[in-house]
ROSE-4610 file (N, C-alpha, C; in Angstrom, 1 decimal, always signed):
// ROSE-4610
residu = [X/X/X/X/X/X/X/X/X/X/X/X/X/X/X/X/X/X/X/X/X/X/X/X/X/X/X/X/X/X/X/X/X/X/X/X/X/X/X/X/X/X/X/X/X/X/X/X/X/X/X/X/X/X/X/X/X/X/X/X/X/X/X/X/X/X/X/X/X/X/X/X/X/X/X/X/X/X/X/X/X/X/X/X/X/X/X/X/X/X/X/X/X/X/X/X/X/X/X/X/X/X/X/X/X/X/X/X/X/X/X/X/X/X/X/X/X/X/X/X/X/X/X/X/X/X/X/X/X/X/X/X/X/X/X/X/X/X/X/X/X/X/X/X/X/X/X/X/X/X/X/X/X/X/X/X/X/X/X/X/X/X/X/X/X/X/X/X/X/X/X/X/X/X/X/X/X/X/X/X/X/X/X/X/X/X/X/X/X/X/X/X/X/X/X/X/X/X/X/X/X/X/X/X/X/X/X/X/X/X/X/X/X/X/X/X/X/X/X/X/X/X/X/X/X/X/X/X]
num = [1/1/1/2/2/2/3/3/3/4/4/4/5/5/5/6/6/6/7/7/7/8/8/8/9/9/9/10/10/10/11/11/11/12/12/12/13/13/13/14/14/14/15/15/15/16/16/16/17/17/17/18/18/18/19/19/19/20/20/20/21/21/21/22/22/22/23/23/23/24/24/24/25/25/25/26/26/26/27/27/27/28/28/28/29/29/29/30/30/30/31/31/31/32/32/32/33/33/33/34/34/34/35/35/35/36/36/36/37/37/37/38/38/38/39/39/39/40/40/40/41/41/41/42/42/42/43/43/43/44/44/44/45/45/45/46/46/46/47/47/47/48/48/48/49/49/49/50/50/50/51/51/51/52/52/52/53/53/53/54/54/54/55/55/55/56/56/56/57/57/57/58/58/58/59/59/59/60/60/60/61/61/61/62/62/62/63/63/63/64/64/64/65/65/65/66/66/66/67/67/67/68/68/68/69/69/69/70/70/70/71/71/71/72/72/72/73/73/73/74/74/74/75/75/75/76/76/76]
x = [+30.2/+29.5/+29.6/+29.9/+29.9/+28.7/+28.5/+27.5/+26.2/+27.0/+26.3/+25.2/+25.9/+25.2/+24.0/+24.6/+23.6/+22.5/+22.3/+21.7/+20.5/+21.1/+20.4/+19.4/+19.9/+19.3/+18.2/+18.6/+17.4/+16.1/+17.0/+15.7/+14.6/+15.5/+14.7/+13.6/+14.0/+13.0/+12.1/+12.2/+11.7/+10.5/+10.9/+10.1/+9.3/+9.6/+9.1/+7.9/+8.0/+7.1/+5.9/+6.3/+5.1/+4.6/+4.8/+4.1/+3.4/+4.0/+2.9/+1.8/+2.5/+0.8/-0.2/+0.6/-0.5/-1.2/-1.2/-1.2/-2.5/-2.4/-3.2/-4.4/-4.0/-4.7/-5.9/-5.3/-6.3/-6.9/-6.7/-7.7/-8.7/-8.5/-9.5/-9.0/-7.8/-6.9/-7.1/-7.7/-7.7/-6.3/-5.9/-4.6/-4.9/-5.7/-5.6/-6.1/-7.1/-7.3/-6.0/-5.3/-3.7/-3.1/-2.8/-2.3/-2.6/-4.2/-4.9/-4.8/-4.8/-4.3/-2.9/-1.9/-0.6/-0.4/-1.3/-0.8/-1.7/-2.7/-3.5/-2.5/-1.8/-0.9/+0.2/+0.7/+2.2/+1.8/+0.5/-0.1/-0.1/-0.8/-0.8/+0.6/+1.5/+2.7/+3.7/+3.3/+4.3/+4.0/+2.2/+1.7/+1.9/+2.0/+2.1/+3.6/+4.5/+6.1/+6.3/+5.6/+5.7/+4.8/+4.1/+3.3/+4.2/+5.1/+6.1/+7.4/+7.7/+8.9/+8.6/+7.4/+6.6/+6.9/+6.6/+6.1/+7.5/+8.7/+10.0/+10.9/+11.4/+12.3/+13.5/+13.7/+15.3/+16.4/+16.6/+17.1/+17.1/+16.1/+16.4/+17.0/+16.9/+16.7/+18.6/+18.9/+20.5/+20.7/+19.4/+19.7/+19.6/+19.2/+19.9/+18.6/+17.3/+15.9/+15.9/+15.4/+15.7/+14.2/+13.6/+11.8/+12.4/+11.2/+11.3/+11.4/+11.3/+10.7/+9.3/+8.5/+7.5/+7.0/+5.9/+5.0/+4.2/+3.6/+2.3/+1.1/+0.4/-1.0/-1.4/-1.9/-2.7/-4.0/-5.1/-6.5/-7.2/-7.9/-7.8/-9.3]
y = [-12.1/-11.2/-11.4/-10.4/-10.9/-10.8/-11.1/-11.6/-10.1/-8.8/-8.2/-7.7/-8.2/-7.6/-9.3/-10.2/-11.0/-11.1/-10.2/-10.3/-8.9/-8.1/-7.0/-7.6/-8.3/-9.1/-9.6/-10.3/-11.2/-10.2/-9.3/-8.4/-7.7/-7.0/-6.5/-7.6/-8.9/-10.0/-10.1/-10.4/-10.7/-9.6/-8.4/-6.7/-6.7/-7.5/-7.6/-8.2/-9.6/-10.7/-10.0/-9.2/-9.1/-8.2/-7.0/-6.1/-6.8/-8.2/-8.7/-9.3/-10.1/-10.6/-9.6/-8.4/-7.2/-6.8/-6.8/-6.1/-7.3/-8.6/-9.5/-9.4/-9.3/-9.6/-8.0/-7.0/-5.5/-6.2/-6.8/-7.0/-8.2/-9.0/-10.2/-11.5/-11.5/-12.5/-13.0/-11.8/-12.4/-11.3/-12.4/-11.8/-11.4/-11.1/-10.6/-9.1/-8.8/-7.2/-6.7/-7.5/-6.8/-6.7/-6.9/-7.0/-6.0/-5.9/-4.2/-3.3/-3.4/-2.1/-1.9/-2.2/-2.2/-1.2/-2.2/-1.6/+0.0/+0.1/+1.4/+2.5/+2.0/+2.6/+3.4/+2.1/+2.8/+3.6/+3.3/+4.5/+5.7/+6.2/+7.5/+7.7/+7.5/+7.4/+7.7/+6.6/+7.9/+8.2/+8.9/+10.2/+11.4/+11.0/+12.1/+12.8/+11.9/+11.8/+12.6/+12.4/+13.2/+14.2/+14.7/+15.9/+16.9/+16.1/+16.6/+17.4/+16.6/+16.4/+17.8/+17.8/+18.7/+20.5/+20.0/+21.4/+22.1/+21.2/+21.8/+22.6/+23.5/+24.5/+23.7/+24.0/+23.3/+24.0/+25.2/+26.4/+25.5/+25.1/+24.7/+23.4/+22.6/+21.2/+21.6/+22.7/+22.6/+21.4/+21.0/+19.6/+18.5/+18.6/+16.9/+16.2/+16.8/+16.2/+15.9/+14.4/+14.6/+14.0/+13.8/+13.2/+11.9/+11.5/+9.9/+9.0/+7.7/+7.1/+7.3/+7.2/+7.0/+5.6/+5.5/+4.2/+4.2/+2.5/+2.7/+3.0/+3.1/+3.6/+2.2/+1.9/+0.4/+1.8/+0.9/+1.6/+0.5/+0.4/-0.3/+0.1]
z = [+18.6/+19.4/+20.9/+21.6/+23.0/+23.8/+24.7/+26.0/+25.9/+26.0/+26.2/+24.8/+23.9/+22.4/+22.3/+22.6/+22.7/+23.5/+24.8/+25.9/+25.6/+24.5/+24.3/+22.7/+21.8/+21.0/+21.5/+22.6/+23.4/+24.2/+24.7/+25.3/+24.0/+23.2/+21.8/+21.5/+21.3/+20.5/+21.7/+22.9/+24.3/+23.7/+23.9/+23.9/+22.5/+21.5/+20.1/+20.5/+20.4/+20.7/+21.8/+23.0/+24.0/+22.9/+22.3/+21.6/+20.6/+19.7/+19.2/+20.0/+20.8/+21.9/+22.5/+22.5/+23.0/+22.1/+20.6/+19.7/+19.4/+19.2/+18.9/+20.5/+21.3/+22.4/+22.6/+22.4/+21.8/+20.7/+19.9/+18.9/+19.3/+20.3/+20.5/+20.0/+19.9/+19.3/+17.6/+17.2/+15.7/+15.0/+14.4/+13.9/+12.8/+11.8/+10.9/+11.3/+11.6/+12.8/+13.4/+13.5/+14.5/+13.2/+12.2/+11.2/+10.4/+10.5/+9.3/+10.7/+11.6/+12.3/+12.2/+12.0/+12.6/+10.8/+9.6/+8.6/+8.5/+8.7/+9.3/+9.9/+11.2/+11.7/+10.9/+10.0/+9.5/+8.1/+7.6/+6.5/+7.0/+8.3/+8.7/+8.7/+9.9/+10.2/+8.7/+8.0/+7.0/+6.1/+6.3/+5.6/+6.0/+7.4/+8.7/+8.5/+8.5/+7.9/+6.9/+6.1/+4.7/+4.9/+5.3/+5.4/+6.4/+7.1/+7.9/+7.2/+6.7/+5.6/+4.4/+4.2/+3.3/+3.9/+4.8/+5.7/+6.5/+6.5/+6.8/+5.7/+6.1/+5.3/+4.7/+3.7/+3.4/+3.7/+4.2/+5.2/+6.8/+6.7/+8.3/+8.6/+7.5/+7.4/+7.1/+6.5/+5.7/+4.9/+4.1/+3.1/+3.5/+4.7/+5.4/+5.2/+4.7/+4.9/+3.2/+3.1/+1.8/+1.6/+0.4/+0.0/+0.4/+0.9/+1.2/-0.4/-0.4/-1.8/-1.6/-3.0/-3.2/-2.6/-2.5/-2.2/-2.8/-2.8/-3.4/-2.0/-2.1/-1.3/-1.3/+0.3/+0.0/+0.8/+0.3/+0.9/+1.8/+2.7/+3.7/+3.8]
């Protein structure tokens, strides 16, 4: 891998990590609260997704939208 793919690796994980410290640091530093929010988060996100997904034409989409997999539901 050359210099630049590794330099961009490093900014990604750099940009990861602050979003975890922000993410713990909005919560009061308890990491389990950053953890039921984040998973809070990605429940809407792809309920929202799928209600999305729902609500588009397969005419418009020309097939390319396909059902997501199933999940299970965590309840929170």
């Amino acid at each position: 891998m050359n210099a630049l793919g590794r330099s961009s690796e490093s900014e990604v994980a750099d940009s990861l990590e602050a979003e975890v410290d922000e993410a713990i640091a909005t919560c009061g530093g308890d990491v389990r609260a950053a953890l039921r929010a984040t998973l809070v988060a990605n429940a809407y996100l792809e309920a929202e997704l799928e209600r999305l997904t729902e609500a588009i034409s397969t005419g418009f989409a020309r097939g390319q939208v396909r059902k997501p997999p199933q999940r299970i539901k965590i309840r929170v």
